[in-house]
VEXSE-809856 format. One record per residue (C-alpha): residue number from 0; x, y, z. Coordinates in steps of 0.1 Angstrom, whole numbers, plus 5000, padded with zeros to 4 digits. Layout:
N
ATOM   resi     xx     yy     zz
ATOM    NUM      X      Y      Z
...
//
This chain:
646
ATOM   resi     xx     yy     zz
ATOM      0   5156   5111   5267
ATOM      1   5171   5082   5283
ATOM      2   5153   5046   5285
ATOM      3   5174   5021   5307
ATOM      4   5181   4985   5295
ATOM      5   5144   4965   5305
ATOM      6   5145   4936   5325
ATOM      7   5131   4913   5303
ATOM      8   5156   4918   5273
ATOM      9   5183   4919   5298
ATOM     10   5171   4884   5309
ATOM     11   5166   4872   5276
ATOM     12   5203   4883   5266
ATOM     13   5216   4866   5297
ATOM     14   5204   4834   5287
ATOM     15   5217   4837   5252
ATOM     16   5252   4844   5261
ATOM     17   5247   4814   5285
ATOM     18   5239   4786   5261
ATOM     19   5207   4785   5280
ATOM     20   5182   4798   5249
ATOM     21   5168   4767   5243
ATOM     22   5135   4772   5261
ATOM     23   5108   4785   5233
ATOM     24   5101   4817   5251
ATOM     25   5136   4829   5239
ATOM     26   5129   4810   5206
ATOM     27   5118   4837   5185
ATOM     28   5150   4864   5197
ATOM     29   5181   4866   5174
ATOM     30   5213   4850   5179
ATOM     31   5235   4871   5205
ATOM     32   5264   4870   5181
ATOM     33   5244   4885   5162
ATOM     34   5228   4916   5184
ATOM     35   5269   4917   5195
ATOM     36   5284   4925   5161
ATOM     37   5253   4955   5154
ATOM     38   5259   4967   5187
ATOM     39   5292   4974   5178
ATOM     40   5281   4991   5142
ATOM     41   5258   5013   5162
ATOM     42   5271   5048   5180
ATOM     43   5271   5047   5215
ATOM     44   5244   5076   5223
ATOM     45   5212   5076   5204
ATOM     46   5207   5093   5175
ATOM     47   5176   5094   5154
ATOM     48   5172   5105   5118
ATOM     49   5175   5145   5103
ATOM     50   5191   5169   5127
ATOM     51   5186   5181   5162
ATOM     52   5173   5220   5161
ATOM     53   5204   5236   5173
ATOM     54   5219   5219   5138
ATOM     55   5215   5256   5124
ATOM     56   5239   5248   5094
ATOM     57   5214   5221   5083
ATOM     58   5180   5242   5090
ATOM     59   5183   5272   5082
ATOM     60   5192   5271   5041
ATOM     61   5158   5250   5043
ATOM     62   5142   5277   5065
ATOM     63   5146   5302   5031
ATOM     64   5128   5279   5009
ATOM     65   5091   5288   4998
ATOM     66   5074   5254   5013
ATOM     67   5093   5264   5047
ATOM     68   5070   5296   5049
ATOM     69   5039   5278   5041
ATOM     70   5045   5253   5072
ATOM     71   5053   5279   5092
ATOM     72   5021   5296   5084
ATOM     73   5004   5260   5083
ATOM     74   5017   5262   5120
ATOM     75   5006   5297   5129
ATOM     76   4970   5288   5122
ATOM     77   4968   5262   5146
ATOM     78   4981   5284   5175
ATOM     79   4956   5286   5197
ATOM     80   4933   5263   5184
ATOM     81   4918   5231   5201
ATOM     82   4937   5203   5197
ATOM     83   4915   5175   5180
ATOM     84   4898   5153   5208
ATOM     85   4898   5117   5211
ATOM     86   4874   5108   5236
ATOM     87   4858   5079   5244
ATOM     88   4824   5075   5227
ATOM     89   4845   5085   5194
ATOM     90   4875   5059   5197
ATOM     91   4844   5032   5207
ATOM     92   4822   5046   5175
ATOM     93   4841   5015   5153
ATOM     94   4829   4990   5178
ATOM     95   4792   5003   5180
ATOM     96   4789   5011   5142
ATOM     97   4817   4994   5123
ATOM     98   4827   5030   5111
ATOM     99   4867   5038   5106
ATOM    100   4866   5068   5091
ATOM    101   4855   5092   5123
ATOM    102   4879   5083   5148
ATOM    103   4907   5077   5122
ATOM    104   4899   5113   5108
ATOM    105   4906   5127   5144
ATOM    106   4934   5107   5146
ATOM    107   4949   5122   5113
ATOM    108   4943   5156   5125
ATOM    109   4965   5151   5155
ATOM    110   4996   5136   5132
ATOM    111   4995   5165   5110
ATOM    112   4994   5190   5135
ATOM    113   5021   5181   5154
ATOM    114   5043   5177   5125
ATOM    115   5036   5209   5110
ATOM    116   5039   5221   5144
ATOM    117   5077   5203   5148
ATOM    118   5089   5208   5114
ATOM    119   5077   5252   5119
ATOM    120   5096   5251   5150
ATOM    121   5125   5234   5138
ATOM    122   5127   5260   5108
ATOM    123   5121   5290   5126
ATOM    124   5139   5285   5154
ATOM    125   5123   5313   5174
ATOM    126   5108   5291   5204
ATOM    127   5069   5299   5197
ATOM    128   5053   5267   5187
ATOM    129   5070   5250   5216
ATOM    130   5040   5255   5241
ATOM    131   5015   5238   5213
ATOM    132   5044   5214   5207
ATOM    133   5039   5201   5241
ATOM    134   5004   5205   5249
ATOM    135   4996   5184   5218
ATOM    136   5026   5159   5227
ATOM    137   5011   5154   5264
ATOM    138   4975   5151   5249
ATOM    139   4988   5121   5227
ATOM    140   5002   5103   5259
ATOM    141   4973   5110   5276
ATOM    142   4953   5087   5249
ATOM    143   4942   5054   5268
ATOM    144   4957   5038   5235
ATOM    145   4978   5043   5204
ATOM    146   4960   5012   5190
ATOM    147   4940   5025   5159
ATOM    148   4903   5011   5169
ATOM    149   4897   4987   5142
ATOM    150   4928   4973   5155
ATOM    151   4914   4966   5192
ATOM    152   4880   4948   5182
ATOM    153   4882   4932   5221
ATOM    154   4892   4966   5229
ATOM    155   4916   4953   5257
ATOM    156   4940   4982   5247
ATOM    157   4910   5007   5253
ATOM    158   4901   4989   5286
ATOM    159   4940   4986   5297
ATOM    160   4940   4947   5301
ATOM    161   4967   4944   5275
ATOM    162   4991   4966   5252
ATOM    163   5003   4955   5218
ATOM    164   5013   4969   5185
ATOM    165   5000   4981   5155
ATOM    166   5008   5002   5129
ATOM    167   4994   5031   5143
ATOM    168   5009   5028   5179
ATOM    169   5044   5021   5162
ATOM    170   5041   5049   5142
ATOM    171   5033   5076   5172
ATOM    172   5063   5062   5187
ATOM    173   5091   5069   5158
ATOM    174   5069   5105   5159
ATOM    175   5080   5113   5190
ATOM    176   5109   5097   5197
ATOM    177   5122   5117   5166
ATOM    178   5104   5147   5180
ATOM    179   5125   5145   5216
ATOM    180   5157   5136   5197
ATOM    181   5156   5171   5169
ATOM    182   5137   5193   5200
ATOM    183   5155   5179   5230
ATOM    184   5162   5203   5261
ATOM    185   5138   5230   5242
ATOM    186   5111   5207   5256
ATOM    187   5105   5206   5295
ATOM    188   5120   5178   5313
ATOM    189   5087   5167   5323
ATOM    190   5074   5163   5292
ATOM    191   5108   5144   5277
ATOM    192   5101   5118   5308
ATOM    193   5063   5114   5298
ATOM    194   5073   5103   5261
ATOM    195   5098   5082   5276
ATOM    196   5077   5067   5297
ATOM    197   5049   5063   5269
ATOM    198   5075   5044   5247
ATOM    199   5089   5021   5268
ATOM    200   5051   5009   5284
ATOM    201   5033   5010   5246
ATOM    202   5062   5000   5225
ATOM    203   5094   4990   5237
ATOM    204   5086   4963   5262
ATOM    205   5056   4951   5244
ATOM    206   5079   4946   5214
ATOM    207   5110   4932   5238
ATOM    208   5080   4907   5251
ATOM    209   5069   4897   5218
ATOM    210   5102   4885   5206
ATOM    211   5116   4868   5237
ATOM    212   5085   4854   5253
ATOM    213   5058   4853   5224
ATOM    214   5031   4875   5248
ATOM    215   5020   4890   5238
ATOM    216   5013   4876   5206
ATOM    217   5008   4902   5177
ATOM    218   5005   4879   5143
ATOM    219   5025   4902   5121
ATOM    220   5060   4892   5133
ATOM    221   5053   4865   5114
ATOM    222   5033   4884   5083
ATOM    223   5041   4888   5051
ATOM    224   5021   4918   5040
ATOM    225   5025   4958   5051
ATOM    226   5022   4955   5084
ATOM    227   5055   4939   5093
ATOM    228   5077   4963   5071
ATOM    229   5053   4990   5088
ATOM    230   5055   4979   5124
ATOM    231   5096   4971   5126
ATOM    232   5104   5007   5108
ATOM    233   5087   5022   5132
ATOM    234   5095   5002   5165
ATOM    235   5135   5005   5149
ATOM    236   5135   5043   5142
ATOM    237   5118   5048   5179
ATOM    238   5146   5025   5192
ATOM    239   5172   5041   5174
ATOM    240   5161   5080   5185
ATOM    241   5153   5069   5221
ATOM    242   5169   5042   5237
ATOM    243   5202   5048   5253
ATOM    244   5217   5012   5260
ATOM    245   5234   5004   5225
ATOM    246   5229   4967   5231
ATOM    247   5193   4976   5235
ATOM    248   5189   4994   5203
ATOM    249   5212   4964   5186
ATOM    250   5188   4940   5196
ATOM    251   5158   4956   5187
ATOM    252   5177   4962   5148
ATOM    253   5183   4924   5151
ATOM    254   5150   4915   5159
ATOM    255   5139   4935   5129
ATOM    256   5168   4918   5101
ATOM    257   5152   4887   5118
ATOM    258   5116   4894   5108
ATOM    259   5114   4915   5083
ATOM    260   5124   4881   5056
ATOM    261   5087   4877   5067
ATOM    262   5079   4905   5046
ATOM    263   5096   4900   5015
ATOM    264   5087   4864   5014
ATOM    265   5054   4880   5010
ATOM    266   5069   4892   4973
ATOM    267   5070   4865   4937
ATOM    268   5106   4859   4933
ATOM    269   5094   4886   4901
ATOM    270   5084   4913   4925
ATOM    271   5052   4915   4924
ATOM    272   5029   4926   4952
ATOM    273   4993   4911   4961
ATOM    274   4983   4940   4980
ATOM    275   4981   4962   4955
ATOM    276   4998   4993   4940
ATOM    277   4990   5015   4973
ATOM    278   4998   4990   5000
ATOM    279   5032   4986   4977
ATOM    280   5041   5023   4988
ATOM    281   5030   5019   5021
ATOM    282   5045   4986   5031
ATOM    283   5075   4984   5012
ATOM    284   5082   5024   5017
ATOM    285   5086   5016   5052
ATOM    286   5112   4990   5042
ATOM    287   5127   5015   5027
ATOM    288   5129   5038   5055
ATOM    289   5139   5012   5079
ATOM    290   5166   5002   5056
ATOM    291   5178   5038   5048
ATOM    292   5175   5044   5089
ATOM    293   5193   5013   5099
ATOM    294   5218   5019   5072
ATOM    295   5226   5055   5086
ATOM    296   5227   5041   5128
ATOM    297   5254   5016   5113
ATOM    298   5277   5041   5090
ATOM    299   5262   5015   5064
ATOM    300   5280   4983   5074
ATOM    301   5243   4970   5077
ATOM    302   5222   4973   5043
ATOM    303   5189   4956   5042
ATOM    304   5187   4967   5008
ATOM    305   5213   4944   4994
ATOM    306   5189   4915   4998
ATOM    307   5187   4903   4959
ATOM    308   5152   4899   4966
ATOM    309   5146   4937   4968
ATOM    310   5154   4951   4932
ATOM    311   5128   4929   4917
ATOM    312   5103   4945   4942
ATOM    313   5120   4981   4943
ATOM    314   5106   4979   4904
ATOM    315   5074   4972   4911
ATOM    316   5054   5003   4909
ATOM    317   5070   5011   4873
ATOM    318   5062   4983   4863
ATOM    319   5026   4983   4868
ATOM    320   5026   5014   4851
ATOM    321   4999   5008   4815
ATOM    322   5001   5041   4803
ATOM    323   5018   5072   4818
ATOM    324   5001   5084   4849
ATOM    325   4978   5049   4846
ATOM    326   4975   5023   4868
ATOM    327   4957   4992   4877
ATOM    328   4934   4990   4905
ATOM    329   4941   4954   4916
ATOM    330   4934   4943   4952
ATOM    331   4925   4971   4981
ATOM    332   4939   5002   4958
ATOM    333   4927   5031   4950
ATOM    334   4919   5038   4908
ATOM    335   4944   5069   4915
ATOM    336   4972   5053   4928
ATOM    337   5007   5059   4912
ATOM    338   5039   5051   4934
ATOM    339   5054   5071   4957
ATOM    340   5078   5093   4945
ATOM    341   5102   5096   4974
ATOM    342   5106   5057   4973
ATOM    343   5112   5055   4934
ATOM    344   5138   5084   4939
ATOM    345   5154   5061   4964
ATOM    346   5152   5032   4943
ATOM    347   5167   5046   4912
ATOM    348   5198   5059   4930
ATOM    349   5202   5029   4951
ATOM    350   5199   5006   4917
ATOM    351   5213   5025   4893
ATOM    352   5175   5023   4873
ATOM    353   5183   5059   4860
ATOM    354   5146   5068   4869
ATOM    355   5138   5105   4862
ATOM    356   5127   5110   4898
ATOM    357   5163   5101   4907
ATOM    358   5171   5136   4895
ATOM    359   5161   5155   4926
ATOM    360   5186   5163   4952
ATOM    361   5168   5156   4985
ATOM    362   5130   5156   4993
ATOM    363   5104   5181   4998
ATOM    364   5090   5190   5033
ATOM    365   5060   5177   5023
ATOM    366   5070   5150   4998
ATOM    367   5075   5128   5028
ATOM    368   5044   5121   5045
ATOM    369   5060   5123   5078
ATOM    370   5084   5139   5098
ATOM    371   5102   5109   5099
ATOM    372   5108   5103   5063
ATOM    373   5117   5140   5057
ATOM    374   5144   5134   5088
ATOM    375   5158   5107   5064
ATOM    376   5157   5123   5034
ATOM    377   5153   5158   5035
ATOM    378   5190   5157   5048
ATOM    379   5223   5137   5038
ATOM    380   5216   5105   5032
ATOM    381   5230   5075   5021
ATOM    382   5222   5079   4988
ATOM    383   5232   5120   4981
ATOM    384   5258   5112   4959
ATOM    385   5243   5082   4941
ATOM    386   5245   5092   4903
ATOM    387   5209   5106   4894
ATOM    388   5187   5098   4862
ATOM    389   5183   5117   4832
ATOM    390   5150   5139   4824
ATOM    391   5131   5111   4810
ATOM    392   5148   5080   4820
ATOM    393   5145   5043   4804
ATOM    394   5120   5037   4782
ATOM    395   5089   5017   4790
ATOM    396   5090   4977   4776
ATOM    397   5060   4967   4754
ATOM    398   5050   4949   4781
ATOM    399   5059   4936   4819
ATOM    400   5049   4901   4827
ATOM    401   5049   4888   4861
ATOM    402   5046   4853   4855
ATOM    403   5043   4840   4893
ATOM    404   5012   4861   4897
ATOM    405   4999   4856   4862
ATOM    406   4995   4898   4859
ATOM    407   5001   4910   4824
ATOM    408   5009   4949   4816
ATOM    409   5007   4960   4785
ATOM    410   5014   4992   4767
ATOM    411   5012   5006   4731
ATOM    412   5034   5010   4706
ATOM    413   5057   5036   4711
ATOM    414   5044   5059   4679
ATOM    415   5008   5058   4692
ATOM    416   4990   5090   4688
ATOM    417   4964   5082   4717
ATOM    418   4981   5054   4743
ATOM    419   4965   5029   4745
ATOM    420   4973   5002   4768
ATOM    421   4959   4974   4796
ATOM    422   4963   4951   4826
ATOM    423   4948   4918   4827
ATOM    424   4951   4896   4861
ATOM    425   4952   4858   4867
ATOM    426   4961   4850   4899
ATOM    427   4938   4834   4929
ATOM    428   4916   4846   4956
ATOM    429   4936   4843   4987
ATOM    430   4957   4873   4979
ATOM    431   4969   4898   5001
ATOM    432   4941   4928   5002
ATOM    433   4921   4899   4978
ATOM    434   4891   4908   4961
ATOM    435   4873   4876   4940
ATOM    436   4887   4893   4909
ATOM    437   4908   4860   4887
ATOM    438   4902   4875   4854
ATOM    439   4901   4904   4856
ATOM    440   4909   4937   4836
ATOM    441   4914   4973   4825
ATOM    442   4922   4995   4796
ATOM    443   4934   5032   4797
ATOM    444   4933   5054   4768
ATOM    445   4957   5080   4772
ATOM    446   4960   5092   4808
ATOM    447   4923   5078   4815
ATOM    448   4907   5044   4823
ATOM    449   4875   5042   4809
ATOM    450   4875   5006   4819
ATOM    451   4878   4996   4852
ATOM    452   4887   4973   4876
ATOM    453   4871   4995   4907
ATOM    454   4894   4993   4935
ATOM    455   4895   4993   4972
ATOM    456   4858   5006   4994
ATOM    457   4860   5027   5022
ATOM    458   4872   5004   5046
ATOM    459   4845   4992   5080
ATOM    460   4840   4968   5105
ATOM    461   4826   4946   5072
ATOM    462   4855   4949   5052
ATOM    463   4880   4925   5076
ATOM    464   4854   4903   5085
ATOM    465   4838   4868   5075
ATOM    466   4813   4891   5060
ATOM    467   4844   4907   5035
ATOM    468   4828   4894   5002
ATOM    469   4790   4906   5012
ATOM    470   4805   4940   4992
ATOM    471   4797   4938   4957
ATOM    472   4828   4958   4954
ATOM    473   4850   4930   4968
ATOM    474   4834   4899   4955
ATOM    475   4831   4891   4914
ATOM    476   4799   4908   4910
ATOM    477   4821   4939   4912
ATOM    478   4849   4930   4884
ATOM    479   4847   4924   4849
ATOM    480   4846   4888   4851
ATOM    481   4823   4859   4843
ATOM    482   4795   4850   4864
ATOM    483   4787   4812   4855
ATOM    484   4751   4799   4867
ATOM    485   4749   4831   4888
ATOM    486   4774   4823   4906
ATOM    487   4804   4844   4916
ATOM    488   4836   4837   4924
ATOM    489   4845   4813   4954
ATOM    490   4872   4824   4982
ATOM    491   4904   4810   4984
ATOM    492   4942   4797   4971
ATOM    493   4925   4772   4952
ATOM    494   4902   4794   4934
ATOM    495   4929   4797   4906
ATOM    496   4935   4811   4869
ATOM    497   4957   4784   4851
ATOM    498   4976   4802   4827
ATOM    499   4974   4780   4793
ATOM    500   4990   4803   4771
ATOM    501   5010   4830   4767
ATOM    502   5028   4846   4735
ATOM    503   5040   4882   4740
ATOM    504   5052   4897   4705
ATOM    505   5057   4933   4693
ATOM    506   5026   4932   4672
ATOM    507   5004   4916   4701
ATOM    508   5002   4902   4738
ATOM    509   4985   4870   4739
ATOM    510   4974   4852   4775
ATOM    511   4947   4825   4780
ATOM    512   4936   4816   4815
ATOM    513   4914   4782   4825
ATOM    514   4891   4801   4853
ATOM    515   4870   4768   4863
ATOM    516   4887   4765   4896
ATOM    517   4876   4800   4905
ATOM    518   4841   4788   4903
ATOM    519   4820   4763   4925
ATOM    520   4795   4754   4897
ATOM    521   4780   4717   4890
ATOM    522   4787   4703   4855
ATOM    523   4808   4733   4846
ATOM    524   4831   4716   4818
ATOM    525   4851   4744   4804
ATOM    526   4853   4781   4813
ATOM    527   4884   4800   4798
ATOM    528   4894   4834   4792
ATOM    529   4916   4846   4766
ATOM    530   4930   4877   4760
ATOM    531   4948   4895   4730
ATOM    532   4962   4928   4731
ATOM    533   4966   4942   4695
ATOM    534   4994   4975   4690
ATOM    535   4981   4973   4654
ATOM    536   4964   5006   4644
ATOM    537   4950   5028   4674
ATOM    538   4949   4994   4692
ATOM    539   4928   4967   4709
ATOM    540   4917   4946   4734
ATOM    541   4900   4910   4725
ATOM    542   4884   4894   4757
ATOM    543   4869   4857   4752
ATOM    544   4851   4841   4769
ATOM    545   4846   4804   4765
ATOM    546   4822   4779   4786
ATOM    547   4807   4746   4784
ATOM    548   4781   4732   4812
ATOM    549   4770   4695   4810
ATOM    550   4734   4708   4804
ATOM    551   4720   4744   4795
ATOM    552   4729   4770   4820
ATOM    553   4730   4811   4825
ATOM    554   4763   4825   4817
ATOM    555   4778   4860   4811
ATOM    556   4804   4887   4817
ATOM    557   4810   4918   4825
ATOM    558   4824   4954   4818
ATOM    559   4828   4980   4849
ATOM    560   4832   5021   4842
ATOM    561   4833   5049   4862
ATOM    562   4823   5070   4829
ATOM    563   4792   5078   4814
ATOM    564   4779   5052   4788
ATOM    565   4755   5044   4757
ATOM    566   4744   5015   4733
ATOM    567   4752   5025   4695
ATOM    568   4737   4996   4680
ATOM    569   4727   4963   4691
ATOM    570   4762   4945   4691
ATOM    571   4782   4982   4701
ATOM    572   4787   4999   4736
ATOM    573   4805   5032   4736
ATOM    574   4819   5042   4770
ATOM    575   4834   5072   4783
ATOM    576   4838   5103   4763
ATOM    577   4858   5128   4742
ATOM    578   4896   5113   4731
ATOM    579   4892   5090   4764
ATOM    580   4865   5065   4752
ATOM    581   4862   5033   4741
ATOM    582   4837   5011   4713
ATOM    583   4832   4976   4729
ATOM    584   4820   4952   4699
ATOM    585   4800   4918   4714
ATOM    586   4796   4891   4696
ATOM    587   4780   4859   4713
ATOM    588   4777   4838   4679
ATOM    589   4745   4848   4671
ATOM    590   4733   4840   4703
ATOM    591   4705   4866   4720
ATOM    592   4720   4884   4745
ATOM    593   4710   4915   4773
ATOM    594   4728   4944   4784
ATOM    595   4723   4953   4818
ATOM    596   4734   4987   4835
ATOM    597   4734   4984   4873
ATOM    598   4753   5012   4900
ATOM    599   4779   4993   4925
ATOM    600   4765   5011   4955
ATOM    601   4790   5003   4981
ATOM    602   4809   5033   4998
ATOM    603   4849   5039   4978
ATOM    604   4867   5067   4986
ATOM    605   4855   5103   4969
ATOM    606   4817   5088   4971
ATOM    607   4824   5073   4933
ATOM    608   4797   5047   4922
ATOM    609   4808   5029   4894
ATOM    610   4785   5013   4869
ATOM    611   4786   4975   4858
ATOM    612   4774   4966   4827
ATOM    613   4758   4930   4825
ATOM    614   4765   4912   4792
ATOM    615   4743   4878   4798
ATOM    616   4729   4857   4773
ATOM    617   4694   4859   4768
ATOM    618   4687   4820   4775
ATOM    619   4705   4790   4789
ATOM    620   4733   4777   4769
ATOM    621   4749   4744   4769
ATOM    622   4780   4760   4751
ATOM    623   4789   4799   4746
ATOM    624   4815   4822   4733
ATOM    625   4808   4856   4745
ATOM    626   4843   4880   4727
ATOM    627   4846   4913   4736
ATOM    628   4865   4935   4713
ATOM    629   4876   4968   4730
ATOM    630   4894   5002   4707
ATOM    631   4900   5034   4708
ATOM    632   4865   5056   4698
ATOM    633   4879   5071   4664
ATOM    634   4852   5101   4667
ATOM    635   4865   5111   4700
ATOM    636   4835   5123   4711
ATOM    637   4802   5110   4730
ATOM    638   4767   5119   4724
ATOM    639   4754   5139   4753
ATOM    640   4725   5109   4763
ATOM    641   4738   5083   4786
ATOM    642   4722   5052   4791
ATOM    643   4697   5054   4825
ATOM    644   4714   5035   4855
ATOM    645   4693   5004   4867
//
């Protein structure tokens, strides 16, 4: 594939090398010294990452291996099949109906076939999924757009009036950019010209545009959250596989060592990640693999990696870890999460954590999620001879505290017959991914969390919108916080937990949060939340609550479950069941108060409603102290009657 050297960049690089890069359309492009000394770290032909097809000493020990003959037979049933259709009414389905979910369903289809498709081929060897190879590949440049459709609400990209970026554009290009470099000359020369025509018009120049001219303007240059880690991988790894001028391809890796500090600055200087657990693997994954790619186009004379910002965020995903196989739900995340185990294989070996998942030798075909990520690390890598962990690795801390995001992680005592552990969140509610959750909190008994803090919804045209907190997922009604004088949470950086307190022993985990700035409530005096986490015994959880009001007003909390619940007695929830459930003790002071079971009907992934359980006070209260006291159920069982939903 050869791309020639554009006009624009060649312009821009002119004027750089002339002193002449004042104006502010060259503004935003790296220094030419720079784009210089990695062009001269960079090979002179393109190369991309894995190994071209006719690499047989690198294919074929894989081609033996028992996941190799499932993709091949994953490839031999889509022979002859129709190859998933995007037309228009269904790319246009998001603007009528606010729906994702159709369209990007399509859209996944075609990924997954032409990787399985690639990656048979590749193995095989034999030259019979090349025909489906390159029907699929010209059906994907035949698409009016790469642009995902919630990602063209003014549908310009649909209409052709404009081309920009996004992740999912981006990402087709690294596809088959690294699908021309491994297949090369087995695909028709017609079809190589097509993809290089498609990347240069929907990423290359856009991109090239972007950074020397600001047009057109696409926000997450400048971002600090998964897109931009997203978005330069994939523009680099397309750069690197298909363009031939080297001072092309060094300014485009330039560009990206440029913009991707926009990224970590969206990390605490302790690592810690707004977005949430999932967005963690998916935007900092991709700084992985552009750091691993650029690392390999440069013989590793250029390491993104050794940024001393990264180790803190590298450690990220363990540390949120409560008990094993249990983490918290915070921000747009999925209850299931756990990180990625590719990126924490990387991790460990590039920072010596000694991580058990450090142990493997290289990854799986399908431990990568793409072809591209298998290309870096299903072959030699950078890290191959990094010493590995041991079979279980460091121990867990009692605790992880990440004091710049107020979130507190805490774990049981390491003789505990039934873990028991929880996550408690301070914060504000301007977060990356936010929800209107300061306050909020989990607990996990064993490899379970019977109390939850709910997670991400299946994401619409609602969810990105002015109308984002309208989903009683999203806002406070949907957390197990306090709702003061029925009011929920308020948007925004200064809706803030103040952390009063914290004392972290081996015996228990203290932290006490002032929550009145997360509320926009009229003579609210005090409202604070304390927390103690107790290893003592099987364990507990003490949640206080604390308000004052200037006159008498409503006020209670909350617990949310996914689990089936009942009232033992008139102060005593139990929720959950068998070894997995929990006894919550109220006590309000003596003060009447109503439990209230109401479903949190609002679409999340796998169709789960979870169930929030009201604990109000019966009448207006001047001052009230509503505690919470959470353990382990010692019977380990649950009567079969559950308490009706509302």
């Amino acid at each position: 594939m050869r791309i020639s050297f554009c006009p624009p960049l060649a312009a821009a690089l002119t004027g750089m090398i002339l002193g002449v890069a004042g104006s502010a359309a060259l503004s935003a492009a790296p220094d030419a010294d720079r784009v210089e000394a990695i062009a001269a770290m960079l090979p002179e032909a393109p190369r991309g990452v894995g190994r071209p097809i006719d690499d047989r000493a690198a294919w074929d020990p894989m081609a033996k291996s028992n996941e190799a003959a499932k993709t091949i037979r994953q490839a031999e049933s889509l022979l002859g099949t129709p190859i998933p259709e995007i037309t228009d009414e269904l790319f246009l389905d998001y603007s009528r109906t606010g729906n994702r979910t159709r369209c990007q369903s399509v859209i996944g289809k075609r990924r997954s076939r032409l990787n399985a498709l690639v990656l048979a081929e590749c193995l095989e060897n034999r030259g019979r999924f090349v025909p489906e190879i390159e029907k699929t590949l010209l059906a994907t440049c035949d698409e009016k757009t790469w642009v995902l459709p919630a990602h063209d609400r003014g549908l310009t990209n649909f209409e052709g009036t404009q081309i920009t970026i996004d992740l999912r554009s981006s990402a087709v290009g690294w596809t088959l950019a690294t699908i021309d470099y491994w297949l090369a000359e087995r695909l028709s020369p017609p079809v190589r010209e097509r993809i290089a025509k498609e990347l240069e018009r929907r990423v290359f120049t856009p991109f090239e545009l972007m950074v020397t001219k600001g047009k057109p303007r696409m926000w997450w240059l400048a971002g600090t959250n998964n897109w931009n880690s997203v978005c330069l991988a994939n523009v680099v790894g397309a750069a690197l596989a298909g363009v031939d001028s080297r001072e092309r391809r060094a300014f485009l890796v330039a560009s990206a060592e440029k913009y991707i500090d926009n990224f970590l600055r969206g990390f605490t200087s302790d690592g810690y990640c707004s977005e949430g657990l999932g967005y963690w693997n998916y935007g900092f994954g991709h700084f992985v693999l552009l750091a691993e790619t650029v690392v390999q186009a440069t013989s590793g004379r250029l390491d993104l990696m050794a940024d001393p910002r990264v180790e803190p965020i590298a450690r990220f995903g363990r540390r949120m870890e409560i008990n094993p196989g249990v983490y918290p739900a915070f921000a747009d995340c999925s209850p299931n999460a756990e990180p990625t185990s590719w990126i924490h294989w990387y991790v460990s070996r590039r920072f010596g954590f000694g991580w058990p998942e450090g142990r493997k030798a290289t990854l799986s075909l399908a431990g990568s999620g793409g072809i591209e990520g298998f290309g870096l690390f299903g072959f030699a890598n950078s890290l191959m001879d990094r010493e590995a962990g041991d079979a279980t690795g460091p121990a867990q801390p009692p605790r992880d505290w990440f004091d710049q995001a107020g979130i507190l992680v805490c774990r049981p005592a390491e003789a505990a017959k039934r873990p028991f552990g929880a996550a408690m969140k301070g914060g504000h509610n301007a977060e990356h991914h936010n929800h209107n959750d300061v306050g909020s909190f989990l607990v996990a008994v064993g490899n379970h969390a019977p109390l939850v803090d709910p997670g991400n919804e299946v994401y619409t045209g609602r969810t990105f919108s002015g109308k984002r907190y309208v989903s009683g997922v999203l806002n406070s009604w949907g957390h197990p916080v306090p709702r003061v004088a029925g009011s929920l949470q308020k948007t925004g950086r200064a809706a803030a937990a103040e952390v009063l307190e914290t004392d972290f022993t081996d015996r228990a985990d203290t932290m006490a949060l002032d929550l009145r700035a997360a509320y926009d409530v009229e003579g609210l005096k005090e409202l604070t939340r304390r927390f103690v986490f107790s290893r003592e015994g099987a364990g507990s959880l003490e949640v206080t609550d604390r308000v004052a009001f200037d006159k008498p007003n409503d006020f209670g909390t909350a617990l949310v479950t996914f689990d089936q619940w009942k009232r033992t007695d008139a102060n005593t929830l139990r929720v959950g069941s068998g070894e997995h459930a929990v006894d919550v003790q109220i006590d309000t002071g003596g003060l009447p108060f109503d439990v209230k079971s109401e479903p949190i009907e609002e679409d999340l992934p796998g169709g789960k409603i979870p169930t929030r359980l009201g604990i109000d006070l019966s009448k207006p209260a001047a001052e009230a102290t509503i505690r919470i006291k959470i353990r382990p159920t010692q019977t380990g069982s649950l009567a079969a009657q559950t308490e009706p939903r509302a």
